[in-house]
Structure formats: structure tokens, C-alpha cells
TORKOL-4160 file (C-alpha; in steps of 0.2 Angstrom, whole numbers, padded with zeros to 4 digits, m for minus):
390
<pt num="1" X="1166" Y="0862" Z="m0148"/>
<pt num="2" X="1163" Y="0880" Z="m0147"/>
<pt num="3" X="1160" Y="0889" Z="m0127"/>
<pt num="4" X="1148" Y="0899" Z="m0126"/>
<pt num="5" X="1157" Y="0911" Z="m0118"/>
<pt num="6" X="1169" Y="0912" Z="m0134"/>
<pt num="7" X="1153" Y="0913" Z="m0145"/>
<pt num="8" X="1147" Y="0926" Z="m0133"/>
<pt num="9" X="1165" Y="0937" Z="m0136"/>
<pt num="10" X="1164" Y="0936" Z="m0155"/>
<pt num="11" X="1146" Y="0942" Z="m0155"/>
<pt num="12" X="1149" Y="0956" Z="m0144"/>
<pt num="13" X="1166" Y="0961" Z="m0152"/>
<pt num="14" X="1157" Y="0962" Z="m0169"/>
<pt num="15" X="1144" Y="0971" Z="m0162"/>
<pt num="16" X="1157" Y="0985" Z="m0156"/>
<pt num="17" X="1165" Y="0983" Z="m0173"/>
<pt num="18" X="1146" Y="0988" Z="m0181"/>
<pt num="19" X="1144" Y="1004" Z="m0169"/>
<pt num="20" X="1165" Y="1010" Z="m0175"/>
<pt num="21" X="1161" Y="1006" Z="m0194"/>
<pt num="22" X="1144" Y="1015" Z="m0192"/>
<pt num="23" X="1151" Y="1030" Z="m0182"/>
<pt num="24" X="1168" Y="1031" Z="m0190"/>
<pt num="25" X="1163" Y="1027" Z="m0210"/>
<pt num="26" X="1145" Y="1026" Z="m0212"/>
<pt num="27" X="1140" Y="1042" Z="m0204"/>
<pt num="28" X="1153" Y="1054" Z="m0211"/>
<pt num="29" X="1149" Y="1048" Z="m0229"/>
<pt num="30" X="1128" Y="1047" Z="m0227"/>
<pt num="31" X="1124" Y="1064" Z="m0232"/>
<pt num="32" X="1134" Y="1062" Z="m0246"/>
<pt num="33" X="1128" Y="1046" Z="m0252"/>
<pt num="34" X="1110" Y="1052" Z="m0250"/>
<pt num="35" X="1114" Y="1070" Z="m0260"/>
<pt num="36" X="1122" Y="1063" Z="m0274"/>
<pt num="37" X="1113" Y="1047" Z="m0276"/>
<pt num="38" X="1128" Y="1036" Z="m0276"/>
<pt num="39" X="1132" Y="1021" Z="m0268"/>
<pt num="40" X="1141" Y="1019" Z="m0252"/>
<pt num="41" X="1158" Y="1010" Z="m0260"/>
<pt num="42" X="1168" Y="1018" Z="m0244"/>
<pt num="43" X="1155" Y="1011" Z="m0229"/>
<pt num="44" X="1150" Y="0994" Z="m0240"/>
<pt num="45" X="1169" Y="0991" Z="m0240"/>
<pt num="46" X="1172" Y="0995" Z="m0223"/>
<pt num="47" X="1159" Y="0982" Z="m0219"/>
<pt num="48" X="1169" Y="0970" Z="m0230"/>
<pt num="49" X="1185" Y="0973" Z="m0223"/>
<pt num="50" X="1179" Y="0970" Z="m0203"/>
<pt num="51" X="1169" Y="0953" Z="m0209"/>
<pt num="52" X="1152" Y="0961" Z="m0205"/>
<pt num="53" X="1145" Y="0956" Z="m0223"/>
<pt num="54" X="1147" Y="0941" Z="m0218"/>
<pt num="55" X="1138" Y="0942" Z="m0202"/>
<pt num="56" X="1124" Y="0929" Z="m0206"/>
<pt num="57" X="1136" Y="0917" Z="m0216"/>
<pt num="58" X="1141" Y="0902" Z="m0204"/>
<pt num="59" X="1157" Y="0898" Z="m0199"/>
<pt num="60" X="1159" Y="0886" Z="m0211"/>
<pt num="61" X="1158" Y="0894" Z="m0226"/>
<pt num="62" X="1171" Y="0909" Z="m0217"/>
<pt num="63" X="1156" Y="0922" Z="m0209"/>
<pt num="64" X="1154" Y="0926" Z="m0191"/>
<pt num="65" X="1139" Y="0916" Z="m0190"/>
<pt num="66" X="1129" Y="0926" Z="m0179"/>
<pt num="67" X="1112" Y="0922" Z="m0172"/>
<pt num="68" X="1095" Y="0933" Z="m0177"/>
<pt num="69" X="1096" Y="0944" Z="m0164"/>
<pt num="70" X="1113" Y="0949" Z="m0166"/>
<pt num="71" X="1109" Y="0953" Z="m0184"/>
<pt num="72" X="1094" Y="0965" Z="m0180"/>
<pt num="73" X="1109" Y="0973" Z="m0166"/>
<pt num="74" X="1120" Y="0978" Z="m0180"/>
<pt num="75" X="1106" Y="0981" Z="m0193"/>
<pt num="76" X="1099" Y="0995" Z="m0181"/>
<pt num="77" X="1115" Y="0999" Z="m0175"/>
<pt num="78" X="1120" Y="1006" Z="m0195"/>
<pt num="79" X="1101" Y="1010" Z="m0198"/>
<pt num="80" X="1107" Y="1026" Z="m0185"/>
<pt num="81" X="1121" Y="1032" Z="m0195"/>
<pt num="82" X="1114" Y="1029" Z="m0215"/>
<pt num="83" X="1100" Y="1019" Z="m0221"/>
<pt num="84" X="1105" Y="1015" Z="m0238"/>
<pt num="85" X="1120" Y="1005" Z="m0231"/>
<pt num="86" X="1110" Y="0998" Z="m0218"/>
<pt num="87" X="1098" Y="0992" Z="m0232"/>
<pt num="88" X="1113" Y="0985" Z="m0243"/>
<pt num="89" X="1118" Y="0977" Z="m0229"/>
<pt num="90" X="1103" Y="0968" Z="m0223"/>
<pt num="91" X="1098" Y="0963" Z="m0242"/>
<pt num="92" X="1113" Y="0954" Z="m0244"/>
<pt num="93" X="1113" Y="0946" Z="m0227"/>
<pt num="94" X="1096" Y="0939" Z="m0232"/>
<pt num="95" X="1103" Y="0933" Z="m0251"/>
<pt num="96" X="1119" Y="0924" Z="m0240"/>
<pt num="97" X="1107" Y="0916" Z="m0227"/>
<pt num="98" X="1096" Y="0908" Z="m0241"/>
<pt num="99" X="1110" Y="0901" Z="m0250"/>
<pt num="100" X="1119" Y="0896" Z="m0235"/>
<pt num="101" X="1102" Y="0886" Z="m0227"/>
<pt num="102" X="1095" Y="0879" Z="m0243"/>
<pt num="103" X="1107" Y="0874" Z="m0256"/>
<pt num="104" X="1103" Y="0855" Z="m0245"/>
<pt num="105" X="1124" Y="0853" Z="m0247"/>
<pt num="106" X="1124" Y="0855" Z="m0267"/>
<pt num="107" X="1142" Y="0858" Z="m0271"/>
<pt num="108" X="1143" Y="0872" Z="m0283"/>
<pt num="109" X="1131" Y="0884" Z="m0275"/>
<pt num="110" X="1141" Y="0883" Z="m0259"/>
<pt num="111" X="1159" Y="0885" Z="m0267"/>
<pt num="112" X="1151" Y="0898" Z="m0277"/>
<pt num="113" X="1143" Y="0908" Z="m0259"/>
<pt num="114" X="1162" Y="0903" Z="m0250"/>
<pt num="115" X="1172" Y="0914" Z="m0263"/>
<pt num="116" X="1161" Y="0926" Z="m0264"/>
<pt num="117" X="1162" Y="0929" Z="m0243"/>
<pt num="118" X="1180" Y="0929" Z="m0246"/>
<pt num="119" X="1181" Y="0942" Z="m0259"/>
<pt num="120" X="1168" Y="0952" Z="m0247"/>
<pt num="121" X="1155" Y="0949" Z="m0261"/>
<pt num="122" X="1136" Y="0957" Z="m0264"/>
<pt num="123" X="1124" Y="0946" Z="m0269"/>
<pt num="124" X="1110" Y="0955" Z="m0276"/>
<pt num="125" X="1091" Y="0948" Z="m0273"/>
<pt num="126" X="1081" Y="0946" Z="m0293"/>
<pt num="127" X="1064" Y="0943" Z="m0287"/>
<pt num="128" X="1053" Y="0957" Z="m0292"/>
<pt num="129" X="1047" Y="0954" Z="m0311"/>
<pt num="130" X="1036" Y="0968" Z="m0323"/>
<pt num="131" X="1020" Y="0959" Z="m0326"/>
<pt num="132" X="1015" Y="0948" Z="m0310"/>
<pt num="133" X="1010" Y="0966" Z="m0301"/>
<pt num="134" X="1024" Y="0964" Z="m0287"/>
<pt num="135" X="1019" Y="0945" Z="m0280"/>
<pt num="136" X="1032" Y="0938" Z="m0275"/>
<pt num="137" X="1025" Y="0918" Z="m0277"/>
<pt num="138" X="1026" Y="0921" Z="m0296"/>
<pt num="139" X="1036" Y="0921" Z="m0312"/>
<pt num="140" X="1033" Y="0923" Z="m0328"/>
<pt num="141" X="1052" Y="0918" Z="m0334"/>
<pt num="142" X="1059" Y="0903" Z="m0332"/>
<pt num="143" X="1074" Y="0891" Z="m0333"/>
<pt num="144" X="1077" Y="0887" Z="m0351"/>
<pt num="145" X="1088" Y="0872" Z="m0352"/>
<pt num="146" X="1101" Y="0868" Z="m0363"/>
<pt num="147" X="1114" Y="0853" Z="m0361"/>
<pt num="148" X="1119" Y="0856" Z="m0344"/>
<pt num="149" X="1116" Y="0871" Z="m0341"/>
<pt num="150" X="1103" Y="0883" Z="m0341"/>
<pt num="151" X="1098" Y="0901" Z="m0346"/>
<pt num="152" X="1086" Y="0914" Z="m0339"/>
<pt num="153" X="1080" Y="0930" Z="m0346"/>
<pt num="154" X="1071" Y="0942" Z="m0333"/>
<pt num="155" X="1064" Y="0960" Z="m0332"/>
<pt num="156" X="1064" Y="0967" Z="m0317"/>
<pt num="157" X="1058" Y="0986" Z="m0309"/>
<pt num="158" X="1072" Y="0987" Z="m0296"/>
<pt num="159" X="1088" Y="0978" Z="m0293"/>
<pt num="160" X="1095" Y="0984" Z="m0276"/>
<pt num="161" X="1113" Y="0990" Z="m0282"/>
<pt num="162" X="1113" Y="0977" Z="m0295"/>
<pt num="163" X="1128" Y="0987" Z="m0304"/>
<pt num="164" X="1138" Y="0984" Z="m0290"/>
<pt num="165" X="1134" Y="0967" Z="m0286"/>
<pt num="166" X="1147" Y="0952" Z="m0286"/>
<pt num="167" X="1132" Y="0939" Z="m0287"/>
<pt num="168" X="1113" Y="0937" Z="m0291"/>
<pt num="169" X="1099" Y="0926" Z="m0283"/>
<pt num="170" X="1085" Y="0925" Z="m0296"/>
<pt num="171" X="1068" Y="0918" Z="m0297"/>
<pt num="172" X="1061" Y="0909" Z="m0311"/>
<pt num="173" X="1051" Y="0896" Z="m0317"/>
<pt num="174" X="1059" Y="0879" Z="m0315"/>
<pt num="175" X="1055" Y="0875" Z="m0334"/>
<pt num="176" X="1046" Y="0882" Z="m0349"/>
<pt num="177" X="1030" Y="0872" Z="m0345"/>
<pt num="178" X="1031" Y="0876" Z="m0325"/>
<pt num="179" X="1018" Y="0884" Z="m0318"/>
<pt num="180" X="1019" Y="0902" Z="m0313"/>
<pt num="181" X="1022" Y="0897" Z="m0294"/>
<pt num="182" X="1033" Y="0883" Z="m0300"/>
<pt num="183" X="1050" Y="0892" Z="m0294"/>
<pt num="184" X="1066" Y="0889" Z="m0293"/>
<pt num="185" X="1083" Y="0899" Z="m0287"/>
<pt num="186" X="1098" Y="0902" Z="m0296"/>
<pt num="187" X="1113" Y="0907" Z="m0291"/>
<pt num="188" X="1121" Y="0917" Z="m0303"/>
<pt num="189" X="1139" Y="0926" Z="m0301"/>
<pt num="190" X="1145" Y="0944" Z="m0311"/>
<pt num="191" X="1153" Y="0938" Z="m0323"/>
<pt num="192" X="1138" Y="0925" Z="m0328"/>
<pt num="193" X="1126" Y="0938" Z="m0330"/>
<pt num="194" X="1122" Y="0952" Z="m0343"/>
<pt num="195" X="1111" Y="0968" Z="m0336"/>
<pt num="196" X="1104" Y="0982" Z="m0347"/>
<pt num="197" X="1096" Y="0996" Z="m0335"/>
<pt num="198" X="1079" Y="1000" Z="m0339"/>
<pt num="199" X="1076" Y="1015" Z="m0329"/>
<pt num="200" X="1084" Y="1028" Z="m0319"/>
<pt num="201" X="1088" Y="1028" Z="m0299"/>
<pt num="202" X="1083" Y="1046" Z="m0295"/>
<pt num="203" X="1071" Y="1043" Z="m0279"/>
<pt num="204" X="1064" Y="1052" Z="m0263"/>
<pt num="205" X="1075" Y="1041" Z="m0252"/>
<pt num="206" X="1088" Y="1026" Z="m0249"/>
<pt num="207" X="1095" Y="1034" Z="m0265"/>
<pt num="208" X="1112" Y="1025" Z="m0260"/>
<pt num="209" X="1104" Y="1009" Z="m0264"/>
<pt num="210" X="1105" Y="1013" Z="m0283"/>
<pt num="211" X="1089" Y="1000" Z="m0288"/>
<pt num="212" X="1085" Y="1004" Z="m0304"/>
<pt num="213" X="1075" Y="0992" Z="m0316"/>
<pt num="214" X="1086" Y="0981" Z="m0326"/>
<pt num="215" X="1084" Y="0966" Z="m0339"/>
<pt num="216" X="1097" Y="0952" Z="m0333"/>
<pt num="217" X="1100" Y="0937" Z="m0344"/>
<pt num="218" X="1113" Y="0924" Z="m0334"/>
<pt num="219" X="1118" Y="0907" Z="m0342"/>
<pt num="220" X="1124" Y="0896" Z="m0330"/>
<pt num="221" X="1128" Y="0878" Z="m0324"/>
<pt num="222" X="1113" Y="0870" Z="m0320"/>
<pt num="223" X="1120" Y="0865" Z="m0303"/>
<pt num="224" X="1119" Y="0881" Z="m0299"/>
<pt num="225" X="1101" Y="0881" Z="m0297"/>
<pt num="226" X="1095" Y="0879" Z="m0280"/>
<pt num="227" X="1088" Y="0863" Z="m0274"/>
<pt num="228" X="1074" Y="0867" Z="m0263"/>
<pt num="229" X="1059" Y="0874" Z="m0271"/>
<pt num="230" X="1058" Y="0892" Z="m0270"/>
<pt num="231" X="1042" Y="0891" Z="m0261"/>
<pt num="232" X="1050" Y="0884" Z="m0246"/>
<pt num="233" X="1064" Y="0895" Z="m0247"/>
<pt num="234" X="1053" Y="0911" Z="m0247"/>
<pt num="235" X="1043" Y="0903" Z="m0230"/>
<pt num="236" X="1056" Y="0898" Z="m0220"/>
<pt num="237" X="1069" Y="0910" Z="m0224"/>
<pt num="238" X="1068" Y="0925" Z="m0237"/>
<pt num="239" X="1051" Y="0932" Z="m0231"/>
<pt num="240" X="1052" Y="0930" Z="m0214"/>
<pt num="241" X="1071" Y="0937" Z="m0212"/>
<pt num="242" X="1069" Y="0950" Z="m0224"/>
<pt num="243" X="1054" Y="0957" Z="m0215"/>
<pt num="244" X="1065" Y="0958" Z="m0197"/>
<pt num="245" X="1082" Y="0965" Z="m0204"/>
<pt num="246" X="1071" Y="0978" Z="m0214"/>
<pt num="247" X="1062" Y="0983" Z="m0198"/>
<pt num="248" X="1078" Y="0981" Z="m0187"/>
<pt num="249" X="1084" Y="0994" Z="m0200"/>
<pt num="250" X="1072" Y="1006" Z="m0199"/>
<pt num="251" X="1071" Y="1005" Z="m0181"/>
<pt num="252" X="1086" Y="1012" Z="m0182"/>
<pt num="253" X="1083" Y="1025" Z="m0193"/>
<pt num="254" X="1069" Y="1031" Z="m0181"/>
<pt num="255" X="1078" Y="1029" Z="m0168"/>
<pt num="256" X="1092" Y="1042" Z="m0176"/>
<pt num="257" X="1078" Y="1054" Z="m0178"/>
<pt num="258" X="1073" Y="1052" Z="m0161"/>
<pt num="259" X="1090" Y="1055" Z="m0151"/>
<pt num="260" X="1090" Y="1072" Z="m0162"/>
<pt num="261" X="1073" Y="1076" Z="m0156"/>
<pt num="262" X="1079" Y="1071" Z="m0137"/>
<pt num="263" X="1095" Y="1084" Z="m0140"/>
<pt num="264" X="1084" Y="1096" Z="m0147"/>
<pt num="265" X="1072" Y="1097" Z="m0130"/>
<pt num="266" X="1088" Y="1095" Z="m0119"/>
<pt num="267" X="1093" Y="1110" Z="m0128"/>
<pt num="268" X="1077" Y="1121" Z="m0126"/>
<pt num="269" X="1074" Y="1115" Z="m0108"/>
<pt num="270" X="1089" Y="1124" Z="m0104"/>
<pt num="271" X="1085" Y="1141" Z="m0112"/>
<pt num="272" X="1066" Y="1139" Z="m0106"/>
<pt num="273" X="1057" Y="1145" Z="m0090"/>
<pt num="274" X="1060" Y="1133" Z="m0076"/>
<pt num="275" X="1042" Y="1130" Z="m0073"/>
<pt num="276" X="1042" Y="1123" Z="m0092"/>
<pt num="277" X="1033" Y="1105" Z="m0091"/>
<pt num="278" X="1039" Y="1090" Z="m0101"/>
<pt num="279" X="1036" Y="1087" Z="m0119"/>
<pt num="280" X="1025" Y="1074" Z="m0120"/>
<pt num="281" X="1030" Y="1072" Z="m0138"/>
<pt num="282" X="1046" Y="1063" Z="m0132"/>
<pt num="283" X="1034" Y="1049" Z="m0122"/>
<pt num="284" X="1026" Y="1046" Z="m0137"/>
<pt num="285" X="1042" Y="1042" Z="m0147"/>
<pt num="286" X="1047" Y="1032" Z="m0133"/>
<pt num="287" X="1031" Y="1020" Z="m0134"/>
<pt num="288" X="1032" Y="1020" Z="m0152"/>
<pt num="289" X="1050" Y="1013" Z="m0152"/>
<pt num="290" X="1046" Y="1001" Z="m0137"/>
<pt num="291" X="1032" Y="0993" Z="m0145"/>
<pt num="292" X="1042" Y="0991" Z="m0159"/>
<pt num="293" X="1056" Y="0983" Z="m0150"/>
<pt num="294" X="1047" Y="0971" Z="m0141"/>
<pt num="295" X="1038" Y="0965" Z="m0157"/>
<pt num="296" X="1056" Y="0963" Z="m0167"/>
<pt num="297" X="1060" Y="0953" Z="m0152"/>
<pt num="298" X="1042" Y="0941" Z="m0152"/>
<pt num="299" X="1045" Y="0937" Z="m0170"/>
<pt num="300" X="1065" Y="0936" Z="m0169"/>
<pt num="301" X="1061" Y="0920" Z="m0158"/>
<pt num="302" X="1049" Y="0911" Z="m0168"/>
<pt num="303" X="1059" Y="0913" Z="m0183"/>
<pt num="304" X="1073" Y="0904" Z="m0171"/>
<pt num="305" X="1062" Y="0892" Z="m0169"/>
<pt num="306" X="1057" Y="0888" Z="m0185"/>
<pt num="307" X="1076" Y="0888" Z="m0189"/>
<pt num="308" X="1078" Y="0874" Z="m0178"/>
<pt num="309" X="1067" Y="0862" Z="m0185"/>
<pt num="310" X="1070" Y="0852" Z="m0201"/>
<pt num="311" X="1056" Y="0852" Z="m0211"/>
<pt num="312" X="1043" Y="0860" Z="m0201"/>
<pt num="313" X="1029" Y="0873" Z="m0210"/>
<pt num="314" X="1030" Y="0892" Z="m0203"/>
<pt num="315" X="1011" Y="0891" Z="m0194"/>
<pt num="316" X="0997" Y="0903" Z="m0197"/>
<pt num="317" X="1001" Y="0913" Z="m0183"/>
<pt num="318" X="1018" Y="0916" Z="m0185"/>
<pt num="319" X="1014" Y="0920" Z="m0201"/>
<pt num="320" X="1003" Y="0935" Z="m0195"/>
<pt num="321" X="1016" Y="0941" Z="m0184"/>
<pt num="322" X="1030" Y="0943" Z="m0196"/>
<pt num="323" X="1017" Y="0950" Z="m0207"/>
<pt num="324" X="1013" Y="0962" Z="m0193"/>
<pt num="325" X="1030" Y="0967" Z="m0188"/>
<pt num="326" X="1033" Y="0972" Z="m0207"/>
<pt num="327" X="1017" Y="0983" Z="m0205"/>
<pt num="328" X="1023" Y="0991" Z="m0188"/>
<pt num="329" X="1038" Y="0995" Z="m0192"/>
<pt num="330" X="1035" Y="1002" Z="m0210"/>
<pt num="331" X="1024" Y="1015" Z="m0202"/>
<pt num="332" X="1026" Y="1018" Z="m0185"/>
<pt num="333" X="1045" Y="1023" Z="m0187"/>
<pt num="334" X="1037" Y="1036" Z="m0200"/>
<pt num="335" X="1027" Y="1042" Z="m0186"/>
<pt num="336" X="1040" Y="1042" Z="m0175"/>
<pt num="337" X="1053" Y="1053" Z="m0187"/>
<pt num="338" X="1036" Y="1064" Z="m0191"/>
<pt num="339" X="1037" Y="1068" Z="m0172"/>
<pt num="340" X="1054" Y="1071" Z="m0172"/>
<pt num="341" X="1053" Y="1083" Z="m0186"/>
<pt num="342" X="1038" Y="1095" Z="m0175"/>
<pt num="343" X="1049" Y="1094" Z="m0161"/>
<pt num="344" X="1066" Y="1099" Z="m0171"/>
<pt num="345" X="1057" Y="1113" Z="m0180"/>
<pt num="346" X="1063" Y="1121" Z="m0194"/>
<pt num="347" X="1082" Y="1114" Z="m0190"/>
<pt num="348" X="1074" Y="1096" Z="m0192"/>
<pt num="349" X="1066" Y="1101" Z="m0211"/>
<pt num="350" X="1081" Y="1107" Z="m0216"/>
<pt num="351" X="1095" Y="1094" Z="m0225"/>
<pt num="352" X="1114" Y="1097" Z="m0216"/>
<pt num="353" X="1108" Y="1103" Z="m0199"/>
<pt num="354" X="1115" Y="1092" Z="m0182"/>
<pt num="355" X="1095" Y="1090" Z="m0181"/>
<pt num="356" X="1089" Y="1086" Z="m0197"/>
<pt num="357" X="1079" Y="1071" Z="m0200"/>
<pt num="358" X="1077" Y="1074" Z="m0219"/>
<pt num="359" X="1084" Y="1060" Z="m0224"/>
<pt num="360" X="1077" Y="1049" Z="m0211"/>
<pt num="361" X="1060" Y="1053" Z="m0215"/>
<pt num="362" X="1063" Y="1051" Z="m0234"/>
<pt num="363" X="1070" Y="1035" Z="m0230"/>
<pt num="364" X="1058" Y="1028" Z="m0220"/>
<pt num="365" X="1043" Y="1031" Z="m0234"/>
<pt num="366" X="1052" Y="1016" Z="m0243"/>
<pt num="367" X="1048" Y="1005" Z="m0231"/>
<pt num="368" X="1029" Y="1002" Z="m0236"/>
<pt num="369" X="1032" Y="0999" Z="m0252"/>
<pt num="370" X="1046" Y="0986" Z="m0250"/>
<pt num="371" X="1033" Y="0970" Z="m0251"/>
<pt num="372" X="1017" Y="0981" Z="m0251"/>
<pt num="373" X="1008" Y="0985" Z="m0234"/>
<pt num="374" X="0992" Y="0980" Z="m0245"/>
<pt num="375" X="0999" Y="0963" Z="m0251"/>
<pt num="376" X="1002" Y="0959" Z="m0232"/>
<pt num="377" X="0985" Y="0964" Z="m0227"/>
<pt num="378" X="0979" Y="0956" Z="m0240"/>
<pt num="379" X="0986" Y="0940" Z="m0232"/>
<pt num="380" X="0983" Y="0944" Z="m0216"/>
<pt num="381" X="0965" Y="0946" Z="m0218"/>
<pt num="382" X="0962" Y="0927" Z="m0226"/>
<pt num="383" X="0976" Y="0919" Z="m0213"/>
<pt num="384" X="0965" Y="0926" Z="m0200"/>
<pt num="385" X="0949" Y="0916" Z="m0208"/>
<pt num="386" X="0962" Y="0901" Z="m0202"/>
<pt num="387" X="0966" Y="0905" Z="m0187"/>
<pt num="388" X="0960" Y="0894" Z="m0169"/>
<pt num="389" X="0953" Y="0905" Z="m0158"/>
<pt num="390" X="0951" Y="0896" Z="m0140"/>
């Protein structure tokens, strides 16, 4: 058995190994990554190479195995130094941890999801589909089975670095005659899959994420096909994980943007009149951040909790609040980089300055339209026609 002072070692050294990758790699390659649109193969393999992709993957599978709020630690901790590494990084963390929880001890899925981690694999999340306007709860493709195995053909508008990937998670119909919520995962490795791009990856911001849309056709066992209905998988583990690790990202983006502001007005205190008042502006960003910290922190618990049980349904409030933290934090860090950029002035607007926040605010508008803000409120709205008031 495990101390928990040893646990409490391994967490805290990887969490010192996050902030050297993120200063030492991540950071001197950002600007670069963002310019040219290409993917960050220097920070991903750093990340590799100090076991910090496999940061959710339990111990027995080889990973670090580290709780929620350690994830969201290290999720902000590379938001701060480049978002589009941060976001490859928490994608894949949320593809390992639905493998790793859900394939109910099926063989091949779990030998597939070991190798990977030992070859400091991607895996690569095929859940967006042309034709069912962005709901995630619906396929139009399905498994198409032939002997013992089973094909799937799928078109897709993004693929979050799906020519860099070692692995995809795909949704699709359990069968041809399924219905369209029906839906299964499959687990599908490079070498199973074919991808034709479809589009181009020539966007405002997390241009490093290389996400263009892609037809995928994979033929594989048909053990490699999850166990667990997707619909369970989506509740208990891809939404509600998804949603933290993408808003412990962007908190760290923000919060990036923010210690530039901070330097800024340390800077122009010192030249300024010393009856000059405090920015208020800097309070601002500070309650915007704090709110957002202490929200991340609400739903990182619940989500615990819900982990912890066996077979137990996320409830309609908790629901609400993942839901919410999503919408917070897609918004408010925008409002808090927006700040940061009146406060940095003219050497925040532009792109290579120690105070510019260019690519931070660029971003950050990605982050309403990963699962759209409207979809959530959407769902918000009728869960709060189920919800027990007194």
C-alpha cells in the first residue's frame, strides 16, 4: 500500500516537473508554434519524455496517476507558457481517462492504451460529426460489422492534431440499425486508421493545435470497441473532465495575461507621480480569476465524488455547475486578458513584446466555441425546470 506521504512526493515532484517543462520548453517555443501554425513536436515531447502525458493514466497501466486537482495544477501551470500545448495536453488526458475508467477490464483496449503510454502516445478525441450541428449525443456513422471485426467511416470538421496522433477515440453508432444516440467508442491506433483532410488549419488562435476537418475510416477488431455505452462515458467522464481541464487551461492563459498586466503597472508606478492611486483594473482581474478559482475547485470535488461511486448518475445540479464552470471560464478569462490588454497598451496589442497578450486573447476566443456556450445554456435552461428548490 501506497503512503500518502509518498503519493504526496510524486504529485508535488510532477508538478515541479510541469512548471520546468512549461518554462524551459513550452515557453521558448510558443510564439513560434502560434506564428507558424505548427505543432508543438519539441514541448509534446518533452511532456512525453518527464511522463506528464501520462499524468491521468493510473499506475497500473504505467502513468502518474494523479488526482483531478493535480491535473488542473499542471493544466494551468502550461496554459501560462502556450495554450496550444496546454490544449493537446488536456485532450489527451481526457481520451487516456475514458479508456482507462471504462473499457470494464476488456483486454484489448487496455493493452492497446498501456503501449500507447509507453511510447508517449496521443490519442486523439473523433467526436464531432458534419450533419448533427455540433451534438455531441449523436452519430450519424456507425459500426459496420464484418466477421470479428468492424469498420467505421466518419466525417468530422476538426480533429485536434489528428496528423499527429498515435490513436483515436471515435463515436459511432453501435450498429447500422442503432439509433442516432445509440453510441459506442472505439478505440482505434495509427496504423488502423485512414484520414483524408478536408479542410485547412489556418485560425485566429490555438493554431498549434493543427485541427482541421478530416474523413477517418478505421477497421478494427471488434474488441476494440468500448464496453460501456457512450452515453455513460460522456456523463461520468468525457464531459464533465473535459470541461475542468479546458477551463484549468484557460485559467492559465488568463492568468499569463494578467502577471503581464501586473508587470506593466509595477513598471509605470515607478515612473509615475507618487500621489498616483492604484489601478483598479488589477482588482478586477484579481476577482475575475478568484471567482474562477474557487468554481474550478466546487466542481473538481463533485466530479471526485462522482468518480468514486460505481454506478451512480451525475445529479442535475452537478450537471449545472460543470456546465457553469465551462461558461465562466470561456468568458471571463476573455474579459480578463481584455483587461490586460487596456492596461498593457499598445505594448500588449502588439505580437513579440515581454507584455503582449496577442496570442492569449486569440486563444481564449476558442474556448466558447469548444462544446458551444449556447448548447450549454440550452441545457441549463431545461435542467433548471428539474431542479428542487427548498
Amino acid at each position: 500500500m501506497t503512503r500518502p506521504s509518498a503519493v504526496r512526493a510524486g504529485r508535488d515532484e510532477m508538478l515541479a516537473t510541469a512548471a520546468d517543462v512549461a518554462r524551459t520548453t513550452l515557453a521558448q517555443h510558443a510564439d513560434d508554434v502560434d506564428r507558424n501554425a505548427v505543432f508543438p513536436t519539441e514541448s509534446i515531447a518533452a511532456l512525453a519524455r518527464t511522463g506528464l502525458l501520462g499524468a491521468a493514466l493510473p499506475e497500473r497501466f504505467g502513468g502518474a496517476g494523479l488526482d483531478t486537482a493535480a491535473l488542473t495544477e499542471i493544466g494551468r501551470t502550461l496554459g501560462r507558457a502556450c495554450g496550444s500545448t496546454a490544449m493537446i495536453w488536456a485532450m489527451h488526458q481526457v481520451q487516456v481517462a475514458c479508456v482507462a475508467r471504462h473499457s470494464a477490464g476488456s483486454a484489448v483496449p487496455e493493452e492497446l492504451l498501456a503501449s500507447l503510454a509507453a511510447g508517449g502516445g496521443l490519442i486523439a478525441s473523433v467526436t464531432t460529426e458534419l450533419g448533427v450541428g455540433g451534438n455531441l449525443r449523436e452519430s450519424r456513422t456507425s459500426c459496420v460489422p464484418h466477421g470479428d471485426r468492424v469498420t467505421v467511416t466518419k466525417e468530422t470538421p476538426t480533429v485536434s492534431y489528428a496528423q499527429t496522433a498515435d490513436a483515436f477515440l471515435i463515436t459511432a453508432r453501435r450498429g447500422p440499425d442503432a439509433a442516432a444516440g445509440e453510441q459506442v467508442l472505439v478505440l482505434a491506433a495509427k496504423d488502423q486508421a485512414t484520414l483524408e483532410n478536408v479542410g485547412e488549419w489556418n485560425t485566429m488562435g490555438m493554431r498549434g493545435t493543427r485541427s482541421p476537418g478530416c474523413r477517418i475510416t478505421v477497421d478494427v477488431p471488434a474488441a476494440q470497441v468500448l464496453p460501456v455505452p457512450f452515453a455513460d462515458i460522456a456523463a461520468r467522464t468525457m464531459v464533465p473532465l473535459s470541461h475542468i481541464l479546458w477551463s484549468a487551461v484557460w485559467i492559465g492563459i488568463a492568468e499569463e495575461a494578467a502577471g503581464r498586466a501586473v508587470r506593466m503597472l509595477r513598471r509605470s508606478r515607478r515612473n509615475a507621480q507618487p500621489d498616483r492611486g492604484p489601478d483598479l483594473r488589477a482588482a478586477a482581474i484579481g476577482e475575475r480569476l478568484g471567482l474562477l478559482d474557487g468554481l474550478l475547485k466546487l466542481v473538481v470535488d463533485g466530479y471526485d465524488r462522482l468518480a468514486r461511486t460505481a454506478d451512480g448518475e451525475p445529479t442535475t445540479d452537478f450537471v449545472i455547475e460543470v456546465n457553469n464552470l465551462k461558461l465562466a471560464a470561456s468568458t471571463e478569462t476573455v474579459k480578463v486578458t481584455e483587461t490586460a490588454l487596456e492596461i498593457c497598451g499598445m505594448a500588449g496589442y502588439q505580437e513579440h513584446t515581454d507584455h503582449s497578450v496577442s496570442r492569449m486573447l486569440r486563444d481564449l476566443y476558442s474556448a466558447r466555441l469548444m462544446i458551444s456556450n449556447s448548447r450549454l445554456l440550452e441545457t441549463n435552461a431545461t435542467s433548471m425546470l428539474m431542479r428542487r428548490y427548498g
